[in-house]
N, C-alpha and C positions, 0 to 999 in steps of 0.2 A: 803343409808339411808332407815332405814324402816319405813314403813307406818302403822297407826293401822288401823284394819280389819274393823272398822265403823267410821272412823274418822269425816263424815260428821255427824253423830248424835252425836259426841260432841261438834261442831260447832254450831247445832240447839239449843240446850239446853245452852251453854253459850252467844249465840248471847240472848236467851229470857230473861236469867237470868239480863244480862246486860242491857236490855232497859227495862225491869221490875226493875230496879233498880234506873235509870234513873229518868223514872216518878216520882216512889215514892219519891227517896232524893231530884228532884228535890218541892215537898211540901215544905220539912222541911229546906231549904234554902232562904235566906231573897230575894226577898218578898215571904211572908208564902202564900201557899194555892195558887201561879200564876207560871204556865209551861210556861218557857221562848221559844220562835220559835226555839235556836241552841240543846236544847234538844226534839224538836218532828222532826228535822230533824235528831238528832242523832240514835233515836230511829226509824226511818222512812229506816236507812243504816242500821241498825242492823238488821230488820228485812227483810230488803231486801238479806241480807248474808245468811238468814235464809233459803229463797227461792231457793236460788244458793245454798245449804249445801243440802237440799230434793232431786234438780232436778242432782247432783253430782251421789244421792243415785241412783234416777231411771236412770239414764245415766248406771250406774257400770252392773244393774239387768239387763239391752238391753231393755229400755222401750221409748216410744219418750218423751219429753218434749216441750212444750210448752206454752210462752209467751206473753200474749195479754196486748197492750195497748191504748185505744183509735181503732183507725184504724191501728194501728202496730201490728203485729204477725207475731214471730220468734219461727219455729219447729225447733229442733236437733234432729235428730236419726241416725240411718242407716236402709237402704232398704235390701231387702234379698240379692240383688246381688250388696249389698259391699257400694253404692255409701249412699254420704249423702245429705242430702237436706236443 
């Protein structure tokens, strides 16, 4: 199966498009003018796909990545002699 040559920046751009989308139609749906909570968690996974589509990108380029949250932080890379951490 082939792969497209930037596939993860079509993923950034429709993940945004999508929870840009969200928001908004979430206005014009009854009740007017109130974001229900399963639309700002939707939009909270969307853009977290967002994050994972970037860190895809610098993964492919050989650059490290890393993930902070609170007190949790997780790097990916590789080291020059192969191993990963």
């Amino acid at each position: 199966m082939a792969t497209l040559p930037h596939a993860d920046k079509h993923i950034f751009w429709v993940c945004l498009i999508l929870a840009a989308g969200l928001f908004i139609g979430s206005f014009f749906c009854p009740p007017l003018g109130v974001i229900d909570p399963s639309i700002l968690k939707a939009g909270g996974i969307l853009v977290g796909m967002q994050a994972l589509g970037i860190a895809g990108q610098n993964l492919a380029n050989g650059n490290w990545v890393t993930f902070k949250h609170g007190e949790t932080e997780v790097t990916i890379g590789d080291d020059d002699d192969g191993a990963t951490k």
